[in-house]
N, C-alpha and C positions, 0 to 999 in steps of 0.2 A: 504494500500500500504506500503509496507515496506520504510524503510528510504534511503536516497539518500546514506549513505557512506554504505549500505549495497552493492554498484552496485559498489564498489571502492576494485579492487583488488591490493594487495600487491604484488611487484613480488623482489622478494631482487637479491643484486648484479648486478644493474642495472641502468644508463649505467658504472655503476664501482662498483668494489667491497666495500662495507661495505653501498651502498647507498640502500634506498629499495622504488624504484620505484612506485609512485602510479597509477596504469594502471586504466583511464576511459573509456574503451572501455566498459568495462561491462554496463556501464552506458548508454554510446550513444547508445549502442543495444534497449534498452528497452525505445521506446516509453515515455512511463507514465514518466517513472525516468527522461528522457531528458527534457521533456515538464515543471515537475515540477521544476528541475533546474535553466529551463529559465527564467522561469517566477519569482520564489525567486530572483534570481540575481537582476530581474527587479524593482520586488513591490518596494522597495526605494525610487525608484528613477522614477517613475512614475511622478511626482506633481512637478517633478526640473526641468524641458523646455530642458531638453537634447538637443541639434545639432548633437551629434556627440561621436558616440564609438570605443574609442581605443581600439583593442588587437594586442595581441602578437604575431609574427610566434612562435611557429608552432599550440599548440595546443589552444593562445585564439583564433585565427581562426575560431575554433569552435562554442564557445559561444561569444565572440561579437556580430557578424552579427546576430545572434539569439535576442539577448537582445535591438540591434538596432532594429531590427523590432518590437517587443513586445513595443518601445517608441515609433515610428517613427520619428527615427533619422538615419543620415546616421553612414556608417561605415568606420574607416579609420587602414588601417593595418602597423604595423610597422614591417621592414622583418630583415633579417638578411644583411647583407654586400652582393651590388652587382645587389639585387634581384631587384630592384626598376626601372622603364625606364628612369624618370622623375628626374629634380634637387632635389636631398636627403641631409637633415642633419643628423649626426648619433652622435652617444654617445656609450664610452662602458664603461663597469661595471665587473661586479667579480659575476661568480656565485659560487652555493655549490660546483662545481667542477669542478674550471676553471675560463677564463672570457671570453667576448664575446661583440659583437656591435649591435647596432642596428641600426635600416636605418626608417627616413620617408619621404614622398613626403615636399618638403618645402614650398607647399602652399596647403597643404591636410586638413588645420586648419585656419580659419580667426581667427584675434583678435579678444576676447571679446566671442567666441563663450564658450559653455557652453559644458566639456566634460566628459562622463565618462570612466574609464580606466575598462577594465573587460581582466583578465585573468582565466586560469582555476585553477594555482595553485601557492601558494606564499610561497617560501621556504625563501631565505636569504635577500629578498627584492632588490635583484640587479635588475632582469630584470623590475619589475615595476620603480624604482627609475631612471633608465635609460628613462623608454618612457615617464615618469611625465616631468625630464627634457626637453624633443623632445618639446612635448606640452607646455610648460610654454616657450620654444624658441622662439614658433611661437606667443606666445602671448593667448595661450587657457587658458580657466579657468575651470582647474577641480574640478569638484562637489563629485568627491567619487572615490574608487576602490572597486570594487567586486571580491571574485575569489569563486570556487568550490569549494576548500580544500588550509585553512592555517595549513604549517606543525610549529605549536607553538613557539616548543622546540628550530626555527635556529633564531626567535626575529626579523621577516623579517619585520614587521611594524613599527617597530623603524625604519627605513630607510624611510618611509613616513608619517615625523612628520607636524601634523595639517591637516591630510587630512584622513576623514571619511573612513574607510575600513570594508569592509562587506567580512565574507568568510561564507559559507554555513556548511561545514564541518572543524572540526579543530582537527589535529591530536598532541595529546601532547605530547607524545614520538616514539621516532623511530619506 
């Protein structure tokens, strides 16, 4: 089987110019490539009593619930501003281009419980460091972050110091 960033198309100038877009759609087309995804994100974290997997709108959506099931743990989604029914805490941060909020249910998380953060892609480490804080609000104790593709080069895991991060695919330069 070919390798998972084989299914990772580059599309540049996207969503701005000089940014180069890494589209996983190739990915989630293909079965096999999804499946092995899922389950790398998971192996880790398998033996750590998981409760409960954070992602991100819009695309760790994807793989959370995915990775939640593969532990059986639930899944809890953090959305953008507005999206939520239910009393939300939110946080914003700074992304590669721009900044932005995030929203979570404010009892989506017990104390004490045991969370993993999975997103699909970790650029400057804003949006993770954002939902770390949501969780560490409510009192959750996160055990790791995984993502799909760390982009190296933006030093996005300096932004989540002391805390285990796993990316699958790691792009060094633009």
């Amino acid at each position: 089987m070919p390798k998972l960033d084989d299914f990772i198309r580059d599309v540049p100038d996207f969503p701005k110019e000089g940014i180069v877009f890494k589209d996983i759609t190739p990915l989630l087309a293909d079965a096999g490539a999804l499946k092995k995804a899922v389950r790398q994100l998971a192996d880790p974290y398998r033996d750590k009593h998981v409760d409960v997997v954070v992602g991100m709108e819009s695309r760790g959506f994807i793989f959370a619930p995915a990775v939640a099931c593969e532990l059986g743990a639930g899944f809890v989604p953090t959305r953008k501003p507005g999206k939520l029914p239910a009393e939300a805490i939110s946080h914003s941060y700074e992304l590669e281009y721009g900044t932005d909020t995030l929203e979570m249910h404010a009892d989506a998380i017990k104390p004490g419980q045991k969370v993993l953060m999975v997103d699909d892609l970790i650029a400057t480490g804003g949006t993770m460091a954002a939902a770390c804080a949501l969780v560490r609000q409510v009192g959750g104790e996160i055990i790791g972050a995984a993502f799909l593709i760390e982009l190296c080069f933006l030093h996005g895991r300096e932004k989540l110091p002391g805390l285990d991060v796993l990316s699958l695919i790691k792009v060094d330069g633009e």
